[in-house]
C-alpha positions in Angstrom: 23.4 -28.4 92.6 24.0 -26.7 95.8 21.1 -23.3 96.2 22.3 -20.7 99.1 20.2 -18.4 100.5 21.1 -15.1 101.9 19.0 -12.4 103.8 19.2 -8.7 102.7 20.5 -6.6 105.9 18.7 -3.3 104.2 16.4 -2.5 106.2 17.4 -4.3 109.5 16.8 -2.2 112.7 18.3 -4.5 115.4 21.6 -4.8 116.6 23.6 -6.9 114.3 24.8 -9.5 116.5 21.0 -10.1 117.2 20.3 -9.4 113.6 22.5 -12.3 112.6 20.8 -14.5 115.2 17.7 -13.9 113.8 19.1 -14.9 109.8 20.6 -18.2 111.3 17.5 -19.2 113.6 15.2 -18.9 110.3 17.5 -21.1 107.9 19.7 -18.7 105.9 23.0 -19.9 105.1 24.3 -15.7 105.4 23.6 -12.1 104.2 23.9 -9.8 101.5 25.6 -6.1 102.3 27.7 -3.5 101.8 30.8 -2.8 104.3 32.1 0.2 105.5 35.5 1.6 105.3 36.6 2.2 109.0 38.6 -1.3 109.7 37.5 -1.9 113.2 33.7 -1.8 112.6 34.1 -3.4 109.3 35.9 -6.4 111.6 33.4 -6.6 114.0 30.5 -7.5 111.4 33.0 -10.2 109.7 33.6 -11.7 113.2 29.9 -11.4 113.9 29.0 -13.1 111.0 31.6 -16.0 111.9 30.9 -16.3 114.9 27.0 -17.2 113.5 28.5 -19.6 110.6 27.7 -17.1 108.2 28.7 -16.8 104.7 29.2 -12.8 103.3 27.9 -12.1 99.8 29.5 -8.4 99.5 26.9 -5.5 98.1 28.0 -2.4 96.4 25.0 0.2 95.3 27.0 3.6 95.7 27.2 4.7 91.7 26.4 8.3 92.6 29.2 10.2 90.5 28.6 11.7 86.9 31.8 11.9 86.1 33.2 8.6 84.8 36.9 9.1 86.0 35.6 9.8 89.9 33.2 7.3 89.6 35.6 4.5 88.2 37.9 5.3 90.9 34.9 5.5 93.4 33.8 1.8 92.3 37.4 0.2 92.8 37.7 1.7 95.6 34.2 0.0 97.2 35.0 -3.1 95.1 38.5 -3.6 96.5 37.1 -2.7 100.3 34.8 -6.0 99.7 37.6 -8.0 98.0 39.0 -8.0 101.3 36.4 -9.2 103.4 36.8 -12.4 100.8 33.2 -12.6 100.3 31.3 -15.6 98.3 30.5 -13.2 95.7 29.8 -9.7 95.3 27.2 -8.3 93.7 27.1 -5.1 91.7 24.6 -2.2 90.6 27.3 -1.0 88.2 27.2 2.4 85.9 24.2 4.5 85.3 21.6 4.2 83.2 22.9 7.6 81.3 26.2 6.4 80.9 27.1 5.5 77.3 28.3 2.2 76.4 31.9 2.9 76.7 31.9 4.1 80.2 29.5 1.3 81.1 32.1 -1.0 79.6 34.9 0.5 81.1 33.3 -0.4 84.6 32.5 -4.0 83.8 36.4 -4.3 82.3 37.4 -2.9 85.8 35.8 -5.5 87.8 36.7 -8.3 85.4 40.0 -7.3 86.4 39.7 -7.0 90.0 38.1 -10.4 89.9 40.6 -12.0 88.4 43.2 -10.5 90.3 41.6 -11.4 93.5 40.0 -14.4 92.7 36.4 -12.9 93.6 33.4 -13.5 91.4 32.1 -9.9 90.4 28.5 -9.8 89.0 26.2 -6.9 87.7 22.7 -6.5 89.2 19.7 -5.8 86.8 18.4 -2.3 88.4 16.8 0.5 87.6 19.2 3.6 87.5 21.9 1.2 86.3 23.8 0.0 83.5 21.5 -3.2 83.4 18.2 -1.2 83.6 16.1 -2.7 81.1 16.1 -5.6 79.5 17.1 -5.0 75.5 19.8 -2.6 76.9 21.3 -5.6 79.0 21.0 -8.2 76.6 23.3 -5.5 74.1 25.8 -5.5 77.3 25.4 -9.7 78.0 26.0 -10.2 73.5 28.9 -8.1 73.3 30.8 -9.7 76.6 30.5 -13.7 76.5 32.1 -13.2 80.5 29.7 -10.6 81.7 27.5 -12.3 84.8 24.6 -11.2 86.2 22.2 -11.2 89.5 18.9 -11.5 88.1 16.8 -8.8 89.8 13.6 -9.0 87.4 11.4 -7.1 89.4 12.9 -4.1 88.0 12.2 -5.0 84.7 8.9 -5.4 85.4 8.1 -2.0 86.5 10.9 -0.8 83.9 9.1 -2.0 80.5 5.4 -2.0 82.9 4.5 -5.4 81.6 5.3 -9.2 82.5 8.1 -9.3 79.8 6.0 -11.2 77.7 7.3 -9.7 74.6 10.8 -10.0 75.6 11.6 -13.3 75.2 14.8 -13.3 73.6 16.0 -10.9 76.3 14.7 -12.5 79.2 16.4 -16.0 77.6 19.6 -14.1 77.7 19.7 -12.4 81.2 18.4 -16.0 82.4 21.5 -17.8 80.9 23.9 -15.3 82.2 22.6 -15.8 85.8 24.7 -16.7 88.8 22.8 -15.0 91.8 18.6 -14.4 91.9 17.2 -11.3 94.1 14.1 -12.9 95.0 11.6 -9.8 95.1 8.6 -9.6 93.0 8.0 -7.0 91.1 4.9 -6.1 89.3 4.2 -3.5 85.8 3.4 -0.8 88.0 6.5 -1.2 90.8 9.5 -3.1 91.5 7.7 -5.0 94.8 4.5 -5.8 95.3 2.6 -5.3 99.0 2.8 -8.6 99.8 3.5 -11.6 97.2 1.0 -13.8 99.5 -2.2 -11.9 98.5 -4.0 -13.6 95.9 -4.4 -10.4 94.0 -0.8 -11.3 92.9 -0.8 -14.7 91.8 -0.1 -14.1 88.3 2.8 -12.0 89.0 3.8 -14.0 91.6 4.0 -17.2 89.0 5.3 -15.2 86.4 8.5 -14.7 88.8 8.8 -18.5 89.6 9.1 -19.1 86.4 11.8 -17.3 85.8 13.5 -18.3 88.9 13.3 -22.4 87.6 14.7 -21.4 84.6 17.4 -20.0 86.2 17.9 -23.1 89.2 16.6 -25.7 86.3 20.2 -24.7 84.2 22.2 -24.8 87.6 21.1 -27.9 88.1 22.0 -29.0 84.9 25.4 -27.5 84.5 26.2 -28.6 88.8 26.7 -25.1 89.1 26.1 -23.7 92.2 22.7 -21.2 92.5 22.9 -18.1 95.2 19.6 -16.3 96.4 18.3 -13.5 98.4 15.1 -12.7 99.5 15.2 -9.0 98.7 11.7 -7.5 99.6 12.9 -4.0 101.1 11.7 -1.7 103.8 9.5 1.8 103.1 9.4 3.2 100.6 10.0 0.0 98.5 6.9 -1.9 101.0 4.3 0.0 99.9 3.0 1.9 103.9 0.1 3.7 105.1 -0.1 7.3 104.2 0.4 9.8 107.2 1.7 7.0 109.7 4.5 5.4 107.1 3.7 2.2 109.1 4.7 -0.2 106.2 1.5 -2.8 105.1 3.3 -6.0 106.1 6.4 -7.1 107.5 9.8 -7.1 105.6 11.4 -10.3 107.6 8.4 -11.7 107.5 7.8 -12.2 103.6 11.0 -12.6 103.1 11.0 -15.6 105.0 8.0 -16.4 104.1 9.9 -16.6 99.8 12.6 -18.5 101.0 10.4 -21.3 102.5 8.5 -21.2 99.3 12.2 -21.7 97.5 13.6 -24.0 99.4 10.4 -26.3 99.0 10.3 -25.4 95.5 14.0 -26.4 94.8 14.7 -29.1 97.5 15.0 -31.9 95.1 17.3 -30.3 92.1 
């Protein structure tokens, strides 16, 4: 089994080139973003991240519109802008959480098609505000479309149902089967990312997650499927900051880092 890991590019500050430095330098293998539109900047970060022998795993989060039509045609329009960067994947926080199950469904048929057309793989992200918000609500989406794949973000679900899961087992057995790419963060029953997953305050939590997070690489390993990763702790306001100041508690890069080490160890030998 082959495990990638990727760095988020929310929250960077630095100028990308130096950005992208910074991700190869600490062991990454590439990044996980969105792209823009305008074709000459949208170049320039594919060069960049070339030119640092780094693989692309395409981000789309822009599900703003109410109105299913305008946001179908919103989404293929962001889907088929990262289609053509030819990313490694690309990773999705499809619908809304208020969408029915139709118009859900008519967003994951839409990018089953655009990945078949294009040869991409298309996942869906397990977020709040999304389709895949909670966990009995995704495993109805996962049971009614045997093709429907996933990034396992499970903090969310965490502060979602404001528990460790523990009395969702079926759902979290579901989600974990159905896994191709693992968002890293840790969430907790109070938030989706705790202050810093190094405190012993959060060692429960923090195991709770890496048990997940085998599962997942345990049935990789098994089926000699390859297993993609990003160390998503985010920037203010998802790191918890001082009041007044907004200086955030610890440092993003850091404990990012800091998780894919612990991964990397963890998983070296599947």
């Amino acid at each position: 089994m082959t495990i990638r890991f990727y760095a988020p590019e929310w929250g960077n500050t630095l100028p990308f080139d130096t950005f992208c430095s910074n991700v190869k330098a600490a062991g990454y293998d590439g990044v996980e973003m969105a792209l823009p539109f305008e074709t000459a900047e949208k170049q320039t970060i594919l060069d960049t991240l070339a030119g640092h022998g780094l693989q692309l795993i395409g981000q789309y989060w822009q599900s703003f519109e109410k109105n299913i039509d305008e946001h179908a045609a919103s989404y293929e329009k962001y889907l088929r802008n990262l289609i053509d960067a030819r990313p490694v994947l690309i990773n999705c926080q499809t619908g809304k959480d208020y969408f029915d199950t139709a118009r859900n469904q008519r967003l994951f048929a839409l990018a089953a098609r655009l990945s078949a057309e294009s040869g991409i793989p298309i996942i869906h992200e397990t977020h709040r505000g999304k389709c895949l918000f909670a966990a009995h609500v995704a495993m109805g989406y996962l049971q009614a479309d045997p093709g429907l794949r996933i990034a396992l973000d499970i903090s969310h679900w965490c502060s979602v149902h404001e528990s460790l899961l523990a009395d969702l087992p079926e759902e979290v057995d579901m989600a974990i089967s159905r896994t191709d790419h693992i968002h890293s963060r840790v969430g907790h029953p109070e938030g989706p990312q705790v202050n810093d997953p190094r405190a012993p305050e959060w060692e429960e939590v923090l195991n709770a997650h890496l048990g997940w997070w085998d599962r997942v690489a345990a049935l990789h390993a098994r089926n000699g499927t390859p297993l993609t990763i990003t160390t998503e702790f985010g920037p203010a306001p998802y790191m918890p900051a001082m009041p007044y100041t907004c200086m955030p508690l610890v440092s993003q890069w850091d404990v990012n880092v800091h998780m894919m080490n612990i991964l990397k160890a963890r998983y070296k030998d599947m």
